[in-house]
C-alpha positions in Angstrom: -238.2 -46.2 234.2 -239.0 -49.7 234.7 -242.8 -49.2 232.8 -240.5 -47.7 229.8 -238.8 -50.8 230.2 -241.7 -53.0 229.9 -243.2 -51.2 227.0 -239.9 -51.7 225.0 -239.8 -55.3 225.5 -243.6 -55.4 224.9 -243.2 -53.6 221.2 -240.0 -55.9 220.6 -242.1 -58.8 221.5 -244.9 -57.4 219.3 -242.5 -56.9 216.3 -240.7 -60.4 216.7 -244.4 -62.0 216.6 -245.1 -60.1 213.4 -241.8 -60.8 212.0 -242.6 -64.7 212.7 -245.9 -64.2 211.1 -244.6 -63.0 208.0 -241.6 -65.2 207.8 -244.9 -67.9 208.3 -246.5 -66.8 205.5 -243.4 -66.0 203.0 -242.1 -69.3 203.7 -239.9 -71.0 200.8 -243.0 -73.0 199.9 -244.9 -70.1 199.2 -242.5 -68.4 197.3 -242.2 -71.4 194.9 -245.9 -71.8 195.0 -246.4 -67.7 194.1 -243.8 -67.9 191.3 -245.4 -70.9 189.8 -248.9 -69.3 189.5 -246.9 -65.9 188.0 -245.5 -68.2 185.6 -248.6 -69.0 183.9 -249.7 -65.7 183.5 -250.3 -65.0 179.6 -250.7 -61.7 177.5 -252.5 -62.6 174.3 -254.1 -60.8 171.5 -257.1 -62.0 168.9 -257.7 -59.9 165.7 -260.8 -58.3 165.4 -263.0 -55.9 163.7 -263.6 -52.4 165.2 -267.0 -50.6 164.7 -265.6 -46.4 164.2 -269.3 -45.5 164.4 -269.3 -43.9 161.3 -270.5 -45.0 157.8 -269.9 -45.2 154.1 -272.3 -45.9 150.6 -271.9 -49.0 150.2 -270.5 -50.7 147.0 -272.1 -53.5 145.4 -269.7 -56.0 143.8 -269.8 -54.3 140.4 -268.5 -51.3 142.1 -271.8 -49.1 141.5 -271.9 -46.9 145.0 -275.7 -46.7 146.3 -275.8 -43.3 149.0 -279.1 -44.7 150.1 -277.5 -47.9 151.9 -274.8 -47.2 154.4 -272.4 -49.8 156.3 -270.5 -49.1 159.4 -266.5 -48.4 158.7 -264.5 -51.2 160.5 -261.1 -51.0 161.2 -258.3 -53.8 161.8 -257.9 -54.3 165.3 -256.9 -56.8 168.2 -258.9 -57.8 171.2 -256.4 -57.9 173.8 -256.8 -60.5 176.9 -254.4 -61.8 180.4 -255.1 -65.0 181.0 -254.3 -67.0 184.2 -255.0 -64.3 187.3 -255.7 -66.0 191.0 -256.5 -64.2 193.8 -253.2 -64.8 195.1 -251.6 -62.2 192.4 -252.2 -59.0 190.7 -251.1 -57.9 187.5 -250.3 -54.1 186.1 -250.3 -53.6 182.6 -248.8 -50.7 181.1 -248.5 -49.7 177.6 -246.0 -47.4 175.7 -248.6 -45.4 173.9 -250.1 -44.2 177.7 -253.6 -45.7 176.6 -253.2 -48.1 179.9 -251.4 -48.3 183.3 -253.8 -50.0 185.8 -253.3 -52.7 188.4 -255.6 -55.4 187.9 -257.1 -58.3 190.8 -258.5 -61.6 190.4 -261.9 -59.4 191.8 -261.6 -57.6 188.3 -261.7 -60.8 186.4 -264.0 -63.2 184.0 -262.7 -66.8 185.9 -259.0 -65.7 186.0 -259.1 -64.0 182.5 -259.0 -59.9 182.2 -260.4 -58.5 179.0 -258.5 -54.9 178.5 -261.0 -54.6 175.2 -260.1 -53.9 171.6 -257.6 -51.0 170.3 -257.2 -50.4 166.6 -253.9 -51.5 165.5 -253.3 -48.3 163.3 -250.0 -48.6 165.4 -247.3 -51.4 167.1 -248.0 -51.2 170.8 -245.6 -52.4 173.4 -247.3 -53.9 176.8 -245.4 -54.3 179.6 -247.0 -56.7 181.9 -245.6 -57.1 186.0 -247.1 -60.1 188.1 -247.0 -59.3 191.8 -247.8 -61.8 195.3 -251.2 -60.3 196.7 -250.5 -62.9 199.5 -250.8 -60.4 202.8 -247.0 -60.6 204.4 -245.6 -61.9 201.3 -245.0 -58.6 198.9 -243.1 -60.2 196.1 -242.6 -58.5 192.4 -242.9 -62.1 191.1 -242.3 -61.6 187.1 -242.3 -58.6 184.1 -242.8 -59.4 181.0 -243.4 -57.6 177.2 -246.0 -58.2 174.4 -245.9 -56.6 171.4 -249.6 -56.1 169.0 -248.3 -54.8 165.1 -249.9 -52.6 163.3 -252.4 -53.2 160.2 -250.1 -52.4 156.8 -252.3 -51.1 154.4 -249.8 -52.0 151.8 -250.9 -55.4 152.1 -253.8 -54.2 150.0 -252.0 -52.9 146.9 -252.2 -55.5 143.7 -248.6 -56.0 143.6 -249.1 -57.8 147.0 -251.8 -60.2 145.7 -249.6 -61.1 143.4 -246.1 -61.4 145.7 -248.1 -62.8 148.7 -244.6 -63.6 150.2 -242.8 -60.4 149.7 -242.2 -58.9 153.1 -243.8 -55.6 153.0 -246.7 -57.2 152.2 -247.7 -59.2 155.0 -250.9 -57.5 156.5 -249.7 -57.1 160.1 -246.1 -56.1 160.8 -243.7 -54.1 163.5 -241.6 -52.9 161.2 -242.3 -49.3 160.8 -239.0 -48.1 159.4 -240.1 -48.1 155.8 -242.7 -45.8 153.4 -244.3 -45.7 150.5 -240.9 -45.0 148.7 -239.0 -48.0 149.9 -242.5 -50.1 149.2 -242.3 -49.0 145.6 -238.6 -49.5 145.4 -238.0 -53.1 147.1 -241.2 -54.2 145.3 -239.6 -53.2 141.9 -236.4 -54.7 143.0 -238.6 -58.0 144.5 -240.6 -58.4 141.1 -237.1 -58.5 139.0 -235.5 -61.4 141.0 -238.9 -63.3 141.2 -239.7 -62.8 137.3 -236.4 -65.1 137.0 -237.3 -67.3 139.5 -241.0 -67.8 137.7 -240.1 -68.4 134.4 -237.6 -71.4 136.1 -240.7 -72.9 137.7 -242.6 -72.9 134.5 -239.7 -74.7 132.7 -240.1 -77.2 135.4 -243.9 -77.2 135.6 -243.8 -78.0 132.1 -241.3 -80.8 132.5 -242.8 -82.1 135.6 -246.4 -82.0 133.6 -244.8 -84.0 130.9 -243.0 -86.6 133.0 -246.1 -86.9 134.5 -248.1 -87.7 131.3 -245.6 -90.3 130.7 -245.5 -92.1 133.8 -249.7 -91.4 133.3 -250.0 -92.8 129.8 -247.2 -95.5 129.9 -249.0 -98.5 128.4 -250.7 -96.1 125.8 -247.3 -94.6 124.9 -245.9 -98.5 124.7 -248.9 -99.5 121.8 -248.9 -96.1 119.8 -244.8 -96.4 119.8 -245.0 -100.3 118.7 -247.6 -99.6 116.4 -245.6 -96.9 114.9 -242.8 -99.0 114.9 -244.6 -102.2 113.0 -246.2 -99.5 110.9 -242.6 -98.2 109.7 -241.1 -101.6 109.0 -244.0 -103.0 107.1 -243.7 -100.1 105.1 -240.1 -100.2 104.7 -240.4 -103.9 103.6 -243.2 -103.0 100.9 -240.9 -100.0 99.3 -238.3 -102.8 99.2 -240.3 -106.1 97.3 -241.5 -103.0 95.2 -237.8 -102.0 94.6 -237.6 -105.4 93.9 -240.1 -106.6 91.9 -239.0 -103.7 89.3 -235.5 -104.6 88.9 -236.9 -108.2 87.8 
């Protein structure tokens, strides 16, 4: 009875300890300390060029093909980096298209930056990023947070959009993927009408502004020519006049 005794206060002991020892570690300092570092952990994306591995004739600028040269097909795509890992943390990143779910260490980085590669950005991808301590006795979910890549939109391409660089469905990355090719051609229609307006306004005023310009410009020149029109006209109103004159007598 009494060694039962003495190996329950033993383990009580032994848990107390390790409950100190935690307590130790986790202190309030750390915690402040643990969320500072999370709080500097970045998601960040770079746009890139993706090799597909396959290849096309190429076309010369005058558009002639040549099937005995062939370029590699690139495609639009982002190089996607977490900055800002310490050994005290570690980071999973998930993303909603399933291509990712891993935990990642300091161990597993370039000097605190983790390099999850390039992905084609044929689609918007959500990333959900969680920061956690990896301080032993101090297991804290620290911070979540979301990035968002777009996707390429091809309609950027069309000529309409090289001519309406600020018309919305034409800005070459977006995460908008409610509209098609249908509402493209319809908004665009409807964009071009209200702009053709607005364009033949600025041209009104581009010429005005052109000629005020000229003015202010040619001031001095404007002042001579207009007084030597002026002299001109009264000298020759004052010779029809003596002429006038001279006849009567």
């Amino acid at each position: 009875m009494r060694k039962n005794a003495k190996y329950i206060l033993v383990s009580l002991m032994s848990f107390c300890f390790a409950v100190n020892v935690n307590a130790a570690e986790c202190s309030y300092e750390k915690q402040v300390e643990l969320n500072n570092i999370a709080s500097t952990v970045k998601a960040t994306y770079e746009e890139t060029e993706i090799d597909t591995g396959e290849t096309m004739n190429y076309v010369d600028e005058d558009g002639d093909i040549h099937p005995d040269q062939k370029v590699p097909i690139m495609e639009k795509g982002f190089n996607i980096k977490i900055l800002n890992i310490t050994n005290d943390i570690s980071v999973n990143v998930s993303s909603d298209d399933q291509r990712i779910n891993r935990t990642y260490f300091y161990s597993d980085s370039n000097n605190g930056v983790i390099d999850l590669g390039n992905v084609i950005a044929d689609k918007v991808i959500t990333y959900t990023i969680k920061v956690y301590s990896n301080v032993d006795g101090c297991v804290l979910d620290l911070r979540t947070f979301i990035m968002v890549t777009p996707m390429y939109n091809s309609y950027s391409e069309f000529e309409f959009c090289s001519q309406y660089p600020n018309f919305e469905y034409c800005q070459e990355y977006t995460t908008d993927t409610t509209y098609n090719l249908d509402d493209f051609m319809k908004k665009s229609e409807e964009y071009r009408k209200t702009n053709k307006k607005e364009e033949q306004k600025n041209e009104t005023k581009k010429t005005q502004n052109k000629f005020l310009d000229f003015i202010k410009k040619n001031k001095k020149l404007l002042i001579v020519i207009g007084s030597i029109i002026l002299i001109a006209g009264v000298t020759t109103i004052v010779i029809i006049i003596i002429r006038k004159r001279s006849r009567l007598i």
